[in-house]
NULUM-114686 format. One record per residue (C-alpha): residue in one letter; y, x, z. Coordinates in steps of 0.001 Angstrom, whole numbers, padded with zeros to 6 digits, always signed. Layout:
N
AYXZ
...
This chain:
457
X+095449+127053+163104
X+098451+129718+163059
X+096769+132741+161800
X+098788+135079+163926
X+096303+134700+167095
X+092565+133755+167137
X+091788+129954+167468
X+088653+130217+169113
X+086526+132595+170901
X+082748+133716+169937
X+081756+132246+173747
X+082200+128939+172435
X+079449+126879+174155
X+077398+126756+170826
X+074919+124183+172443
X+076689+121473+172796
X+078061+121635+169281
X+074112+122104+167752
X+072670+119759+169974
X+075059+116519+169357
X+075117+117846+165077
X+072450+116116+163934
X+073666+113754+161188
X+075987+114207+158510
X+078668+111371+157578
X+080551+111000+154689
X+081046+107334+154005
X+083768+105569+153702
X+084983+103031+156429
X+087103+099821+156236
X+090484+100539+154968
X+093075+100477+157693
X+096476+100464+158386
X+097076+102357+161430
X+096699+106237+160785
X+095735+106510+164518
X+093647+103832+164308
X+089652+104174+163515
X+087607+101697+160741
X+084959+100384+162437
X+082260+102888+162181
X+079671+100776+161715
X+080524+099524+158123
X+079925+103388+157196
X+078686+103591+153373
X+079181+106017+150681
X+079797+105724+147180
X+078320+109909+146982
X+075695+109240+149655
X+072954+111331+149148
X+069299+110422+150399
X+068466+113707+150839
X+067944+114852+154893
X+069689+118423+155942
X+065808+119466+156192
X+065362+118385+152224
X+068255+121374+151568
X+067667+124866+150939
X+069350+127918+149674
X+072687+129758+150523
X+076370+128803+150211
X+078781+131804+150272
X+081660+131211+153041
X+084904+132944+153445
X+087185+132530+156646
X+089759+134302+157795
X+088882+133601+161852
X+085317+134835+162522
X+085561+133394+165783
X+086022+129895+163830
X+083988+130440+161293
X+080630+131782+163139
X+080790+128353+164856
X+081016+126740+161912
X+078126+128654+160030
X+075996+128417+163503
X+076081+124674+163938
X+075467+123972+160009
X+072827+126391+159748
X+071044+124543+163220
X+071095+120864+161477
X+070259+122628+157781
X+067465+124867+158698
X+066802+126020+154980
X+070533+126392+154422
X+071670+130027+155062
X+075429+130456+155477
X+076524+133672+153420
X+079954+134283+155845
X+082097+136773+154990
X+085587+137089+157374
X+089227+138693+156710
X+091503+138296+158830
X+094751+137697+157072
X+096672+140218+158653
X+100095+141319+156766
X+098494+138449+154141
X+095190+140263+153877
X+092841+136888+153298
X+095518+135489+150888
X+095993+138853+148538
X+091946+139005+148657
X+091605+135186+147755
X+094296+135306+144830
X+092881+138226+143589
X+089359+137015+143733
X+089802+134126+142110
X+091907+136042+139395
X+089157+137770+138309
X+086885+135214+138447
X+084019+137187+140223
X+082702+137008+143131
X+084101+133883+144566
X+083003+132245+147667
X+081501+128639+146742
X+083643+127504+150041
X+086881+129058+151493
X+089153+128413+154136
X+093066+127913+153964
X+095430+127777+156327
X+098403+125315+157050
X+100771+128319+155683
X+099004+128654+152489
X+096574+125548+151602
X+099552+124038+149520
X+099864+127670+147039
X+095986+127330+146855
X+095822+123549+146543
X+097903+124152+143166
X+096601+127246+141534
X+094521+126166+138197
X+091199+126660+138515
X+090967+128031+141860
X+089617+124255+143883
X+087504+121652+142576
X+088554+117868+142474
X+086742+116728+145390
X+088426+113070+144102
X+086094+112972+141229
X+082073+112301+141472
X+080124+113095+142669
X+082529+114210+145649
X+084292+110597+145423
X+086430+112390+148607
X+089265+109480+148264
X+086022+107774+150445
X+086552+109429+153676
X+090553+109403+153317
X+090387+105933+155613
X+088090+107876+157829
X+090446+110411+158180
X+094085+111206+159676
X+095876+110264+156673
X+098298+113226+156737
X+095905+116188+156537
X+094084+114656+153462
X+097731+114659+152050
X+098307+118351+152723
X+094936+119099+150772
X+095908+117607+147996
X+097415+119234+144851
X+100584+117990+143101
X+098521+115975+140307
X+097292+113462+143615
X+093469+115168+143439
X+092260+115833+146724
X+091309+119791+146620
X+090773+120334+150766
X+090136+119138+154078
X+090464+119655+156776
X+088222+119008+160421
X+091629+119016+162296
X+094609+117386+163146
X+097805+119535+165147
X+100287+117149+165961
X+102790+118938+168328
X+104586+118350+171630
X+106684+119612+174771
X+104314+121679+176710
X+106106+122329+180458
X+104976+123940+183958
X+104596+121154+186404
X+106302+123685+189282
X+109233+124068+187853
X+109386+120436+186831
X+108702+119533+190406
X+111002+121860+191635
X+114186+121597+189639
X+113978+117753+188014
X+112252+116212+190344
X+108924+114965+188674
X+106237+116615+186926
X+105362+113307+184906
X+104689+113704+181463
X+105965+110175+181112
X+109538+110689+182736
X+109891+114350+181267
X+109076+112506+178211
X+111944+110568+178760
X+114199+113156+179586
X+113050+115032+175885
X+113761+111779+174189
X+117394+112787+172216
X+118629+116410+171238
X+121252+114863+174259
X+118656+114381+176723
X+116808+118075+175829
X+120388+119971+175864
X+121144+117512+179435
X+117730+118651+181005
X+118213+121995+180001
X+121924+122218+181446
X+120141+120732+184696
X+117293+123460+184903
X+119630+125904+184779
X+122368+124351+187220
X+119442+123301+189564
X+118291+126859+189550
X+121734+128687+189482
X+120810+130549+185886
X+117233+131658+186896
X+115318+128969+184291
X+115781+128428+180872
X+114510+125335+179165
X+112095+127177+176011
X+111092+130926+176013
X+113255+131038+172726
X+114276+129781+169604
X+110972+129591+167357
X+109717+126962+169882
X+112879+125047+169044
X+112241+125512+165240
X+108910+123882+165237
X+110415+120559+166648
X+112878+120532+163821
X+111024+120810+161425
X+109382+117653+161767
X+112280+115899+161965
X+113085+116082+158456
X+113167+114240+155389
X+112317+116644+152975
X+110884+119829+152870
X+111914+123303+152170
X+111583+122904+148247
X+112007+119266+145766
X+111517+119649+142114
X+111556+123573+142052
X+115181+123650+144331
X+115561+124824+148410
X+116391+122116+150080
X+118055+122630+153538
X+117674+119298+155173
X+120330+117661+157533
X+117828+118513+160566
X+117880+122367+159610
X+121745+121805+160043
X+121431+120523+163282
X+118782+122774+164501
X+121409+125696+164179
X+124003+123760+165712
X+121521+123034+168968
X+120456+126148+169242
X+123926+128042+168811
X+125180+126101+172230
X+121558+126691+173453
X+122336+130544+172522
X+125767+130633+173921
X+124954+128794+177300
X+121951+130952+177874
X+119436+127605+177847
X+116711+129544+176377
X+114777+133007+177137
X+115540+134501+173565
X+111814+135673+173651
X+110224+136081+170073
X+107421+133886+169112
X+104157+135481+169313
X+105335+139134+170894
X+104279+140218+174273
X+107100+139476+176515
X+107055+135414+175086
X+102852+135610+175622
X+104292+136987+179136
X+106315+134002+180611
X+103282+131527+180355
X+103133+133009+183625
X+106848+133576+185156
X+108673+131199+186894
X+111551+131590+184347
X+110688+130112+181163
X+110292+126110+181543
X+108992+125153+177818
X+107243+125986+174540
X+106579+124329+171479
X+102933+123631+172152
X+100521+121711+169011
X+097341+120665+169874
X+095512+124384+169756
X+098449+125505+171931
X+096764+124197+174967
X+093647+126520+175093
X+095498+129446+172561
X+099238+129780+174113
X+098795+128617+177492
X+095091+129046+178634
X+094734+132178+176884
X+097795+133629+178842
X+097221+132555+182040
X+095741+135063+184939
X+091673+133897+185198
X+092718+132625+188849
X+095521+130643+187499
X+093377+128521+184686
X+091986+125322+184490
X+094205+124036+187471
X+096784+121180+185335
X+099539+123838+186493
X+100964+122662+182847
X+101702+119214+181481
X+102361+118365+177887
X+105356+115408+176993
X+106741+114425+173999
X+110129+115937+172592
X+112841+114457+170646
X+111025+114358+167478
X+106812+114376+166192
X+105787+117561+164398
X+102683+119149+162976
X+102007+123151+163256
X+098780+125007+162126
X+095528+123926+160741
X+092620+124951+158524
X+091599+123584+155428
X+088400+123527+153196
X+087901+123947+149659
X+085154+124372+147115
X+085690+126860+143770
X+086275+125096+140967
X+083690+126934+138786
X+080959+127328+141857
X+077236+126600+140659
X+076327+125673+143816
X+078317+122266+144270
X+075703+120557+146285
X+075533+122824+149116
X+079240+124118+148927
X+079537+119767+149169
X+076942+119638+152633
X+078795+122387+154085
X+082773+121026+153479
X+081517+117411+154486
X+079912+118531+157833
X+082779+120482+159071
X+085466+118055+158156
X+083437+114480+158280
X+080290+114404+160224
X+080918+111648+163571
X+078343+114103+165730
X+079439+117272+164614
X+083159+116859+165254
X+082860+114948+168539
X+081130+117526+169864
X+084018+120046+168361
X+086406+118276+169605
X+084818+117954+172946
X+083541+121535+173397
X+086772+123553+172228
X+089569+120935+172878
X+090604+120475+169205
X+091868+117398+168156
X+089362+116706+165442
X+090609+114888+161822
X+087998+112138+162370
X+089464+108808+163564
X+086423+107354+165074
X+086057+110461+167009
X+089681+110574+168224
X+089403+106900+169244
X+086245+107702+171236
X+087781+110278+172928
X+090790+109023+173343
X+089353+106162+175171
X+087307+108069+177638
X+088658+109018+180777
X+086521+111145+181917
X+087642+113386+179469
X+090592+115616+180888
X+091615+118926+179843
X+091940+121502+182962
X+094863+123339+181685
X+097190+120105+181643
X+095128+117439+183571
X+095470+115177+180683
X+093540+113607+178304
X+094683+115453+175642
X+093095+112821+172917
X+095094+110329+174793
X+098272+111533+174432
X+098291+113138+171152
X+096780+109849+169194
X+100211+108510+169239
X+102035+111243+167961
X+099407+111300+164858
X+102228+108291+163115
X+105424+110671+162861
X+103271+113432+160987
X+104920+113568+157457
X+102259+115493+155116
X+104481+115460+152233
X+107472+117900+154366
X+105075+121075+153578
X+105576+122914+150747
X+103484+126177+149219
X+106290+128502+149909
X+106899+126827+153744
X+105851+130722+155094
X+108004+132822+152840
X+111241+130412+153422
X+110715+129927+157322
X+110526+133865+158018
X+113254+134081+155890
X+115182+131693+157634
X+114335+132703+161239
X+115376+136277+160306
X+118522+134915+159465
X+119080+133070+162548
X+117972+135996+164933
X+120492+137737+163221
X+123698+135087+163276
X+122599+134441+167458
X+122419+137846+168212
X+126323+137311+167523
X+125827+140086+164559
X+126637+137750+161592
X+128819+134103+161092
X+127401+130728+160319
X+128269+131285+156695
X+127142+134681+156551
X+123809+133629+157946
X+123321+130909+155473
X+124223+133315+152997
X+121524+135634+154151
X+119102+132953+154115
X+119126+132172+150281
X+119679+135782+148923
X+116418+136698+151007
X+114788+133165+149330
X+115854+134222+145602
X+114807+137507+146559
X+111441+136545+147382
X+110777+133284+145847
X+112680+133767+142354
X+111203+131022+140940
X+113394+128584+143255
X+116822+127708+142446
X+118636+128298+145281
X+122728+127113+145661
């Protein structure tokens, strides 16, 4: 998840998540196709099974996280199903890049090292391809290429390092989409269907034609997305390449059009100009002037939910449709040191948060993630009894689709460094303080300033 806000809360109904963990699956499954589509699970094997029982383990595996709220569910439901296991946890919060300077400089001096560590979207990819700092989980007796059918096929991609080894994984999938209030949708377009607002979010056209209407319809009062970062997160999926190919920035035709869309955006006063993450954008969850925000699959409980009034939650006053183009944002990965001595363990614990059926169903089911685990998401996908509150949808349901248009290979290791670089940039040229050129400009002398091992044109 997006380490600038906690994922999860400590409240977390524990129970369901120990009482439904009670086996742990790592076999393979029939190769398929379909990345949204589940092997049957009942051909489940493993090439690294072990015949050991979680009751047959003992010791402790040393566990760093930068989310405690995350992590003590993690090291709670383990430690229920492995009763002789204890979960050494240590958290840092990676505040101002506090869990990544600790991590690299860990692992620098080779002492002290967590057996298992967790990395998020922003920073698996540097971690992924420092030398010696993850294991090949490819290579016995972790044969993790096993689970990649089991598995959405993009986040084993992320966790992989540049020589193809698989290095992390991860228990989630965050494929993004158009989250919208259902008033104002009502109110000003006529419908609150996530289908026909869908439709209406199809093209940049149709987006930039809706927005023009909210406003018209409202005479200025509502803007289509609290602000430009919301924008951003759509655009980025829409590329073809990343930020950086063979050592070079790369600004891809989409990045080009994303500051084209949200210059006439700017200059027609379609969106609230609200920065991402600061109180006033947290704010309009609740106003009646904002219409949209960029909302992945943790957005439902952690940008909505967790802004809304307690009287105003859990009543489907939000709906989520899909925009003009699939994207992925946030996401925690799992890797074991490369030089741990305590492989089998470190091996129980990544397997059980990122590929055991029981365990992640009941994730899923409990805190509303939408788990890695194909089987799972199929499951709950297919059951309608499931419905999240917030958006009275089934939030399996509607994501599964989107899982197809996730590109793994668009992130990069520098992805943090050259998007803040890039949105400081734009704040700057829409504020109406610098030119396109200038702004561009900006942009690479702040990206050879801080990355100068890029070329940049």
């Amino acid at each position: 998840m997006n380490s600038q806000f906690l994922k999860k809360i400590a409240s977390l109904a524990i129970s369901g998540l120990v009482a439904t963990s009670l086996l742990v699956g790592c076999g393979p499954d029939k190769p398929g196709t379909d990345p949204t589509s589940a092997p049957d699970p009942t051909s489940a094997g493993t090439q690294t099974e072990n015949t050991k029982k979680p009751e047959d383990f003992s010791g402790t595996v040393t566990f760093w996280h930068f989310n405690d709220d995350e992590a003590s569910v993690i090291k709670e439901a383990f430690e229920a199903v492995y009763k002789n296991v204890t979960v050494d946890l240590q958290v840092t919060a990676d505040t101002d890049g506090a869990y990544q300077t600790l991590m690299t400089n860990t692992l620098r001096s080779g002492s002290g090292v967590p057996d298992v560590y967790a990395l998020e979207a922003a920073f698996v990819k540097r971690f992924v391809n420092i030398p010696n700092a993850l294991k090949d989980l490819s290579a016995a007796p972790f044969d993790a290429e096993s689970l990649k059918d089991k598995l959405v096929s993009y986040t084993v991609d992320i966790g992989r390092s540049d020589d193809g080894k698989i290095r992390a994984l991860s228990h989630q999938a965050c494929p993004g989409a158009v989250g919208y209030k259902r008033d104002l949708a009502k109110e000003y377009l006529g419908t609150d269907d996530p289908t026909e607002i869908s439709a209406m979010l199809s093209t940049p056209e149709k987006m930039l034609e809706t927005a023009r209407k909210l406003k018209t319809e409202s005479d200025g009062k509502v803007k289509m997305f609290a602000g430009m970062a919301d924008v951003l997160e759509i655009y980025l999926g829409a590329r073809s390449k990343g930020w950086v190919v063979d050592g070079k920035l790369v600004i891809d035709p989409k990045i080009e059009d994303y500051v084209k869309i949200m210059k006439t955006m700017t200059d027609e006063g379609l969106h609230g100009n609200l920065p991402a993450w600061e109180p006033p954008w947290s704010a309009a969850i609740e106003d009646d002037e904002h219409f949209a925000y960029a909302i992945p699959t943790w957005g439902v409980p952690w940008i909505i939910r967790v802004n809304q009034a307690d009287e105003n939650q859990d009543k489907g006053s939000w709906g989520l449709a899909e925009g003009p183009y699939g994207y992925t944002w946030g996401g925690t990965w799992y890797g074991m040191y490369s030089d741990t001595e305590n492989e089998e363990l470190a091996w129980e614990l990544i397997k059980f948060i990122t590929a055991d059926d029981k365990h992640l169903e009941a994730w899923g089911r409990d805190t509303g993630d939408i788990v890695s685990n194909l089987s799972v998401i199929d499951k709950i996908a297919a059951d309608s009894s499931f419905v999240d509150k917030t958006v009275n949808q089934n939030t399996y349901e509607f994501f599964k689709p989107l899982l197809a248009s996730i590109d793994g290979s668009l992130i990069t290791e520098y992805d943090d460094v050259i998007k803040s670089a890039f949105q400081d940039a734009m704040m700057t040229y829409l504020a109406g303080n610098t030119t396109e050129d200038q702004m561009w400009a900006q942009f690479k002398d702040q990206v050879r300033s801080d990355l100068d091992e890029l070329e940049v044109e």
